[in-house]
KEKOLKOL-472800 format. One line per 4 residues: number of its first residue (from 1); their letters; for each residue x, y, z of N, C-alpha, C. Coordinates in nm, 4 decimals, decimal comma. Layout:
<pts>
NUM = a = X/Y/Z/X/Y/Z/X/Y/Z  ...;
</pts>
This chain:
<pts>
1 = xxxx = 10,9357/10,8107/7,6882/10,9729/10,6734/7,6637/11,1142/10,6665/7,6086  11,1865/10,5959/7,6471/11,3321/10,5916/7,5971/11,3162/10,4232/7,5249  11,4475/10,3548/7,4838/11,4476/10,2294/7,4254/11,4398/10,1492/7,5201  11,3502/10,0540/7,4613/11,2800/9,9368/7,5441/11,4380/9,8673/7,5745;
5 = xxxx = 11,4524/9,8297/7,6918/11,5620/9,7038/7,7959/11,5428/9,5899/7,8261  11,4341/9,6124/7,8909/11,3458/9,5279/7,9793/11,2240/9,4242/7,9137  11,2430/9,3128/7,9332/11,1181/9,2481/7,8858/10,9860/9,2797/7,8903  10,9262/9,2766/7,8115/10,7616/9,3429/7,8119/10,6597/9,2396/7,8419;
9 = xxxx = 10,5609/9,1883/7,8736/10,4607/9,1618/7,8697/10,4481/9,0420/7,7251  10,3760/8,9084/7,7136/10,3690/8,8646/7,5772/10,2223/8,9069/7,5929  10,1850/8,9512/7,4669/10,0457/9,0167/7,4585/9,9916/8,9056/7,3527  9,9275/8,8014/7,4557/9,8445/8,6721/7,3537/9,7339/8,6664/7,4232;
13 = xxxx = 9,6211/8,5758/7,3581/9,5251/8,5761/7,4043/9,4611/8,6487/7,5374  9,4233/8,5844/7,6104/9,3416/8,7092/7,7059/9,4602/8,7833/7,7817  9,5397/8,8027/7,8182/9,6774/8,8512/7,8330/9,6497/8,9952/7,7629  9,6677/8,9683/7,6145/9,6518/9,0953/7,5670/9,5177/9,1684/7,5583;
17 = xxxx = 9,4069/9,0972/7,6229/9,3099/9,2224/7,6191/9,3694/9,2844/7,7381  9,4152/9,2191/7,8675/9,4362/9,2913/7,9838/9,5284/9,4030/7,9559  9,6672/9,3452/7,8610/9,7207/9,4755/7,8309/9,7207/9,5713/7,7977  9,5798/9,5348/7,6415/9,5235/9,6534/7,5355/9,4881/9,7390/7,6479;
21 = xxxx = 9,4115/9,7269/7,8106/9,3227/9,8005/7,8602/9,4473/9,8998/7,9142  9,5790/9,7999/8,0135/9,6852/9,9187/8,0340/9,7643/9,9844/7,9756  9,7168/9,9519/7,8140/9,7677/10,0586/7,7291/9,6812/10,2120/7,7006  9,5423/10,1569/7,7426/9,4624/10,2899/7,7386/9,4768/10,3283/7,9071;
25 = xxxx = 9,5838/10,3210/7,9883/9,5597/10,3292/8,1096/9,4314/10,3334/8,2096  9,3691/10,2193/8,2088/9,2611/10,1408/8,2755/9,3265/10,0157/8,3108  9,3013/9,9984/8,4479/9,2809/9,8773/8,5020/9,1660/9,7935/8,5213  9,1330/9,6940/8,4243/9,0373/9,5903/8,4410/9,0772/9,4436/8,4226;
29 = xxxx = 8,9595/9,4391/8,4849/8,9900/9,2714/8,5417/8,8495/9,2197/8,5209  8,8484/9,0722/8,4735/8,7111/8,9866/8,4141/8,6468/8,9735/8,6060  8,4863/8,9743/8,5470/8,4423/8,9323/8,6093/8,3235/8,8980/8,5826  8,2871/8,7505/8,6642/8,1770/8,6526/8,6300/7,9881/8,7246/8,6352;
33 = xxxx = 7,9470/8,7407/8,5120/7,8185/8,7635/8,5451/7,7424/8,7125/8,5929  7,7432/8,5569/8,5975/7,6657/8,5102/8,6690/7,6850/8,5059/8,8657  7,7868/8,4572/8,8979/7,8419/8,5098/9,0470/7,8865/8,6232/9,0805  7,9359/8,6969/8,9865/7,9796/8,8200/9,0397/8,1369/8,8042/9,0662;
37 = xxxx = 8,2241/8,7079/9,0852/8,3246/8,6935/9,1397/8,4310/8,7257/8,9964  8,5428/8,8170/9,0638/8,6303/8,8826/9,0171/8,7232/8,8483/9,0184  8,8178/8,8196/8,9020/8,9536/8,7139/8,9030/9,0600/8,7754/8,7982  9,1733/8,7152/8,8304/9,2691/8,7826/8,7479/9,4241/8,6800/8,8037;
41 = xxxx = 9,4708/8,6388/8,7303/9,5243/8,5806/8,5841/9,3521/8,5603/8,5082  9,3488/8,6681/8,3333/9,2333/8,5931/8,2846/9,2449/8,4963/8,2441  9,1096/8,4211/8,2372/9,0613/8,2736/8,2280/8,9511/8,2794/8,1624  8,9060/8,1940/8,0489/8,8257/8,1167/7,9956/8,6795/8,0963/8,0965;
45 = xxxx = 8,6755/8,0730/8,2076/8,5783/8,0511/8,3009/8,5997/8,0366/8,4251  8,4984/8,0858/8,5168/8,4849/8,1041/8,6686/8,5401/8,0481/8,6989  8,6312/8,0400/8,8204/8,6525/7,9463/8,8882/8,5437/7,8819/9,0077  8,4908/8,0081/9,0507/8,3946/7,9662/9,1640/8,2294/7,8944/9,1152;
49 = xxxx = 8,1922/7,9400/9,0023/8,0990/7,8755/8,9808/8,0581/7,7888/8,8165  8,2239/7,8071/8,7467/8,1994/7,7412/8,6158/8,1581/7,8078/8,4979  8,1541/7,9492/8,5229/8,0461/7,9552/8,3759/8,1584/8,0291/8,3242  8,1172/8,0655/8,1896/8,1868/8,0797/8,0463/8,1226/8,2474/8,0592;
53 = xxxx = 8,0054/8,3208/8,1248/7,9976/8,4109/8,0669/8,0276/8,5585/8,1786  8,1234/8,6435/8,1154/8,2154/8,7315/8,2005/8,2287/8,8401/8,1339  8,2657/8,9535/8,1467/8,3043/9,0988/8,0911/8,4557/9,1326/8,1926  8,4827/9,2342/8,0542/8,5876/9,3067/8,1643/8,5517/9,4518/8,1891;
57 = xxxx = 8,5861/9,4604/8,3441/8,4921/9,5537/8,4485/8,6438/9,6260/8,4885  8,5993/9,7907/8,5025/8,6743/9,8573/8,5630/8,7420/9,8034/8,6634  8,8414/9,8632/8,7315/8,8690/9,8094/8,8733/8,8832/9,9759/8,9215  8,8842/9,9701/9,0273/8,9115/10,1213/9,1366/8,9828/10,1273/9,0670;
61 = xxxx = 9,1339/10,0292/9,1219/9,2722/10,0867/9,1025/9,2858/10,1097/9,2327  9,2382/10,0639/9,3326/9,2946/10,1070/9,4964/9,3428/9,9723/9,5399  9,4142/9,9706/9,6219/9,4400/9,8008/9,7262/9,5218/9,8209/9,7993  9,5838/9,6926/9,9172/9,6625/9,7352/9,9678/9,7906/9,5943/9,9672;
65 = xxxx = 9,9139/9,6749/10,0318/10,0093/9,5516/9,9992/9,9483/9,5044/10,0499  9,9563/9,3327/9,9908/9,9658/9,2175/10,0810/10,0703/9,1137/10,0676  10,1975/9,1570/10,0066/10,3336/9,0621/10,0175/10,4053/9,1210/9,9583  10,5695/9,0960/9,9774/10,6521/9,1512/9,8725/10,7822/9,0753/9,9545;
69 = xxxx = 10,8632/9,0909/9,8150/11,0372/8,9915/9,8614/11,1319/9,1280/9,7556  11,2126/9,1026/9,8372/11,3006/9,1932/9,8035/11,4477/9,0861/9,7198  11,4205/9,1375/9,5817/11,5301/9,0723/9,4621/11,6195/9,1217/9,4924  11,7804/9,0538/9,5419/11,8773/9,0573/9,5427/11,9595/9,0205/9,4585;
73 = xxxx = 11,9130/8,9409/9,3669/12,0009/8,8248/9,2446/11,8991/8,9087/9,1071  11,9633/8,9571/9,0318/11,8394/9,0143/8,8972/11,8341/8,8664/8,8514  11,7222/8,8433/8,8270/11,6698/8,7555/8,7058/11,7176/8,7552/8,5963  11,7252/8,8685/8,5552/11,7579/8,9053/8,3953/11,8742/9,0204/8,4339;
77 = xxxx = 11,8785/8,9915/8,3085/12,0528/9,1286/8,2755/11,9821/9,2657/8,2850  11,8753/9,2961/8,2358/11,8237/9,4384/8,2278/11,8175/9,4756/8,3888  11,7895/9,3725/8,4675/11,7696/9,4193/8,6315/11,8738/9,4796/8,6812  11,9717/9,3813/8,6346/12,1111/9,3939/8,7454/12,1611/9,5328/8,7828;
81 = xxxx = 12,1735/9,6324/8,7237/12,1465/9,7745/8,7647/12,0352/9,8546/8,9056  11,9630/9,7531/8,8819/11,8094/9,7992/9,0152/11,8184/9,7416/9,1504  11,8914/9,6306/9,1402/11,9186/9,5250/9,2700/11,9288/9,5821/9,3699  11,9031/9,6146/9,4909/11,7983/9,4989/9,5689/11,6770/9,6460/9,5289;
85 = xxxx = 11,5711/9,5323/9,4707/11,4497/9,5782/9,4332/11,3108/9,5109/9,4846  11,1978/9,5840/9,5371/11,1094/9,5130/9,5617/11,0046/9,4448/9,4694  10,9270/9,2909/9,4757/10,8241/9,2589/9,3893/10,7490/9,2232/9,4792  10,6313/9,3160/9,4573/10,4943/9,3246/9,5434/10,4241/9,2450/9,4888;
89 = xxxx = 10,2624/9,2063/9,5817/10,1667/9,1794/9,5596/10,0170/9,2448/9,5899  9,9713/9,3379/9,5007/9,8930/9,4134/9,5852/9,7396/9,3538/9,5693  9,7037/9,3278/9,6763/9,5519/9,2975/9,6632/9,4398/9,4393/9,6268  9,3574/9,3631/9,5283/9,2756/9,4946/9,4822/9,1543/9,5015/9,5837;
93 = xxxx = 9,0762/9,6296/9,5906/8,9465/9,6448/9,6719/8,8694/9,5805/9,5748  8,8486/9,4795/9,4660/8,7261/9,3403/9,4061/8,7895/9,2381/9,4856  8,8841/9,2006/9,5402/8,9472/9,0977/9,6144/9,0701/9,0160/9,5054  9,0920/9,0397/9,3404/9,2004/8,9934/9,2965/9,3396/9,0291/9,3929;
97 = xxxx = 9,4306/8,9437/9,3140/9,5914/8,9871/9,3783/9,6480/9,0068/9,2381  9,7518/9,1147/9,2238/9,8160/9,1209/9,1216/9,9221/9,1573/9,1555  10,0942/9,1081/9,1097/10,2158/9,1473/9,1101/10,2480/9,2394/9,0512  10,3312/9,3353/9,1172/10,3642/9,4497/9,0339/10,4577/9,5198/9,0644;
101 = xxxx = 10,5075/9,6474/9,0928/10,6273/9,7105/9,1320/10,5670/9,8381/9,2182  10,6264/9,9080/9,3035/10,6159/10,0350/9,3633/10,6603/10,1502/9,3463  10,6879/10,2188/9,3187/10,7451/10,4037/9,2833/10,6726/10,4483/9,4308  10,8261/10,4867/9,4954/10,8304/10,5965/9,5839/10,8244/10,5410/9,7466;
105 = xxxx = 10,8070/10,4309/9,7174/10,8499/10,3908/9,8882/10,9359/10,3012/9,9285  10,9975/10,3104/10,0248/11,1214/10,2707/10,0038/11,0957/10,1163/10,0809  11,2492/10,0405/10,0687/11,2217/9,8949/10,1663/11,1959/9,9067/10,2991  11,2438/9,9822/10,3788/11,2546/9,9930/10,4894/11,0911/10,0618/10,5514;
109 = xxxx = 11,0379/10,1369/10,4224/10,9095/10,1698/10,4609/10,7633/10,0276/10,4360  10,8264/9,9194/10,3693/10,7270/9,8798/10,3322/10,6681/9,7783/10,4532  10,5385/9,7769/10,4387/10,4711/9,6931/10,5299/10,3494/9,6375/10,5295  10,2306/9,5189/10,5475/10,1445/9,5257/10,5346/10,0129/9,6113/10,5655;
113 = xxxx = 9,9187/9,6190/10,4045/9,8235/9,6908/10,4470/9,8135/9,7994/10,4145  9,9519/9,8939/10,3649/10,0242/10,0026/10,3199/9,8508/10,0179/10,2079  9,7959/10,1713/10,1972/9,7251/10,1589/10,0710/9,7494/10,2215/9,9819  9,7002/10,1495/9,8579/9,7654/10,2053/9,7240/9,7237/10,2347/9,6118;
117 = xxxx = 9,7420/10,2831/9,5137/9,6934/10,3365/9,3929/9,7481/10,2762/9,3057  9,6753/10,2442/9,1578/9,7528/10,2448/9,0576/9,8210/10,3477/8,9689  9,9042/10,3331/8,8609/9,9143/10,4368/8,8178/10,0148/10,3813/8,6857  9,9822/10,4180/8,5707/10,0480/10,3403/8,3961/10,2112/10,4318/8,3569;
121 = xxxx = 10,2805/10,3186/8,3381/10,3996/10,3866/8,2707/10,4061/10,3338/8,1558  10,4203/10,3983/8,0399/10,4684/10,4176/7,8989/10,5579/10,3590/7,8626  10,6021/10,2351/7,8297/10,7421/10,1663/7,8186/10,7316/10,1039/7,6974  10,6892/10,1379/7,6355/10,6959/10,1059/7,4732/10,5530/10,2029/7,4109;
125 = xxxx = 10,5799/10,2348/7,2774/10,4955/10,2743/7,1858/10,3448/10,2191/7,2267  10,3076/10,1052/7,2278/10,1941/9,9939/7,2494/10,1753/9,9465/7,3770  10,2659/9,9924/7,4750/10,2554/9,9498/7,6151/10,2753/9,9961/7,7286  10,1761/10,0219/7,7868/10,2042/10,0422/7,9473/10,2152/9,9561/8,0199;
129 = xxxx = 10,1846/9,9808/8,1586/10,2348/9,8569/8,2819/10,2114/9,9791/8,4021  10,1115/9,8852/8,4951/10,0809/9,8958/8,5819/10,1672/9,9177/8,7040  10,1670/10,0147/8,7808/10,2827/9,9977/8,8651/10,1984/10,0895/8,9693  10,1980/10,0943/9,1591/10,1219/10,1241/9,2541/10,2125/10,2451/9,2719;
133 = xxxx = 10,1530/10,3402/9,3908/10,2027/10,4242/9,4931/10,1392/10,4628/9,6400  10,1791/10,4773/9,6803/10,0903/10,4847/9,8083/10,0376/10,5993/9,8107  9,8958/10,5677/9,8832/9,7941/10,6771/9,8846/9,8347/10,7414/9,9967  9,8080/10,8862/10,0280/9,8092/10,9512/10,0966/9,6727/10,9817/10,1818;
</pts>
């Protein structure tokens, strides 16, 4: 870990349980006991069937792309060094989508469907962050 640059994560309410989990490098994501249905931004309650009562459940950690745009303009000052960089969307095998970054494949390789792994980087004392690679 070197000194934090880059903006981190705000670790508030359900936010930070998701983080506490990619700080123990686990990926989980809530899902509804009563339907079964698996969601992520967490939420307070189902979307598909309303209810209030949910756990957070492993995930594989497998999926595959399903979008990405390639940043030409950094957002922030810490970017402007990385430009042109990709921001993915990888759909998980529970059916969530989550944004995230790639290690190791390049633009010209990327494409839909690509499959992928997760895998935690260390970027502060208290924090990891989720970031994919492609499976072999």
């Amino acid at each position: 870990m070197s000194e934090i640059t880059k903006p981190i994560p705000r670790r508030e309410n359900l936010h930070a349980e998701f983080y506490d989990h990619c700080k123990n490098h686990e990926l989980r994501f809530q899902q509804c006991f009563d339907c079964g249905t698996w969601r992520h931004m967490p939420r307070e309650c189902c979307e598909e069937c309303g209810s209030f009562n949910w756990n957070w459940k492993p995930s594989s950690g497998k999926g595959t792309l399903f979008s990405w745009t390639i940043i030409h303009r950094a957002l922030h000052p810490a970017y402007k060094e990385e430009v042109p960089y990709a921001s993915v969307i990888v759909e998980m095998e529970e059916g969530v989508r989550l944004v995230t970054e790639l290690d190791g494949i390049t633009h010209d390789e990327l494409e839909l469907g690509i499959p992928l792994e997760v895998f935690f980087e260390d970027v502060a004392p208290d924090v990891a962050l989720h970031r994919f690679r492609r499976v072999d």
